[in-house]
C-alpha positions in Angstrom: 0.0 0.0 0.0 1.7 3.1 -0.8 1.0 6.3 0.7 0.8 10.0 -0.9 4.7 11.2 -0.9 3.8 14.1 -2.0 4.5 17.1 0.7 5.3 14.1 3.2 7.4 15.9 6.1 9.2 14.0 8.1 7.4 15.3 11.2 4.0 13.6 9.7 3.0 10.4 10.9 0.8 7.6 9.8 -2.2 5.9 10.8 -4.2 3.1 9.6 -7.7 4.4 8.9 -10.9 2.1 7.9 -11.8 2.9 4.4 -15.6 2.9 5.0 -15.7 5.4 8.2 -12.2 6.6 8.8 -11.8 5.6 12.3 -8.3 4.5 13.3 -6.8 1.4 13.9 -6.6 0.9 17.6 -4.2 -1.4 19.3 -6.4 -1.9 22.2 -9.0 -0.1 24.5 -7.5 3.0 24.8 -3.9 2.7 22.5 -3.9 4.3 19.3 -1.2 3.2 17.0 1.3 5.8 15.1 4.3 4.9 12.2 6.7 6.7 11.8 7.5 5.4 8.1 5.6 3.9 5.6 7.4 0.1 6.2 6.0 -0.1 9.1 2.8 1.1 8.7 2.5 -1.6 5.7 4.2 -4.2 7.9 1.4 -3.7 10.6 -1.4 -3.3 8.0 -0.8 -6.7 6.5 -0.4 -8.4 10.0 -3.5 -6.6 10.9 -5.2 -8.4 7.6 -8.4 -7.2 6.5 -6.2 -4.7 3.8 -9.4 -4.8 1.6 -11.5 -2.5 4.5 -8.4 -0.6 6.0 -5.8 2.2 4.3 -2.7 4.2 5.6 -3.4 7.7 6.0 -0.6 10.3 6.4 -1.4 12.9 9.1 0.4 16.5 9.8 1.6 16.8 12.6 -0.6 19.9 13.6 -3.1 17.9 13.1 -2.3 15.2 15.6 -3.8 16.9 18.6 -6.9 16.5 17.3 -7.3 13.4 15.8 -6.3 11.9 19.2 -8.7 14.0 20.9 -11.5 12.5 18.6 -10.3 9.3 18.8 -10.6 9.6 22.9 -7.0 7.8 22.9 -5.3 7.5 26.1 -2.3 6.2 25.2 0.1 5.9 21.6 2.4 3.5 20.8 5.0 5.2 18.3 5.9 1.8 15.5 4.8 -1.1 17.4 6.1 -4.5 15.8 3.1 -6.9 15.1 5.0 -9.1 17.8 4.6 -6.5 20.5 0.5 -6.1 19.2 -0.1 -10.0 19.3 1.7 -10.6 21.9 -0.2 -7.9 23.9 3.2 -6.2 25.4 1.8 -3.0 24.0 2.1 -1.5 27.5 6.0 -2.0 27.1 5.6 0.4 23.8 3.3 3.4 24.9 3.2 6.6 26.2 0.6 8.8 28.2 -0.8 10.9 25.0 -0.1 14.2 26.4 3.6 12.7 27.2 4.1 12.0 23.4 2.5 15.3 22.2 4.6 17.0 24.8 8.1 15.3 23.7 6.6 15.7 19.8 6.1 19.3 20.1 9.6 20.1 21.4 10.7 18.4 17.9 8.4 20.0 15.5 8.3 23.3 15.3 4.8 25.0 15.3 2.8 22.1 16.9 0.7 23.9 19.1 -0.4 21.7 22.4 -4.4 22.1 22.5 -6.0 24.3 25.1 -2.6 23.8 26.8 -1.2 26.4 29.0 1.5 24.8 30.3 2.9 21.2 30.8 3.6 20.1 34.7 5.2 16.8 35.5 4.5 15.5 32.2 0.7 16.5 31.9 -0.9 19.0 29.8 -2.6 21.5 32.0 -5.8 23.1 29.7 -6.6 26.5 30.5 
């Protein structure tokens, strides 16, 4: 499955999406999967099966912020191998999603935190 290169930034991630309704691959509960390169994505996509109802989607990195929010996700796991998915070790792999927005932002410039004021012990404070 090849994904739109076009205007890909190396600060965009990836997410596998359903084709019919767009929500996004979970890895469990409340863990929401992100790749950091296309190889991975596929990788995880073809374990996952089912590559007839679900795509990869590319996502700006402005735009993460709130595509977790709607996705009510909890957690993300940054490239999970399927081993870690199957094997349910997921835990071992995931971070607190206002840790990895946090630690994101401080690499890409211009990511703005959502009603964030500031971030205390690792935990976005909204305003």
């Amino acid at each position: 499955m090849a994904v739109e290169a076009e205007g890909f930034r190396h600060t965009d991630l990836l997410l596998i999406v359903a084709r019919e309704d767009g929500r996004v691959l979970s890895v469990d509960e409340e863990t929401l999967a992100v790749f950091s390169g296309e190889g991975e994505a596929n990788l995880s996509l073809y374990f996952a099966g089912n590559e007839d109802t679900w795509t990869i989607k590319r996502v700006p990195s402005e735009e993460l912020p709130s595509v977790f929010d709607g996705e009510n996700a909890r957690k993300i796991a940054r490239d999970p191998s399927p081993e870690i998915i199957t094997q349910h070790l997921v835990e071992l792999v995931s971070l607190n999603r206002n840790l990895f927005l946090e630690g994101f932002a401080k690499h890409v410039r211009g990511l703005k935190l959502p009603m964030a004021s500031r971030v205390v012990g690792g935990l976005v404070i909204a305003t």
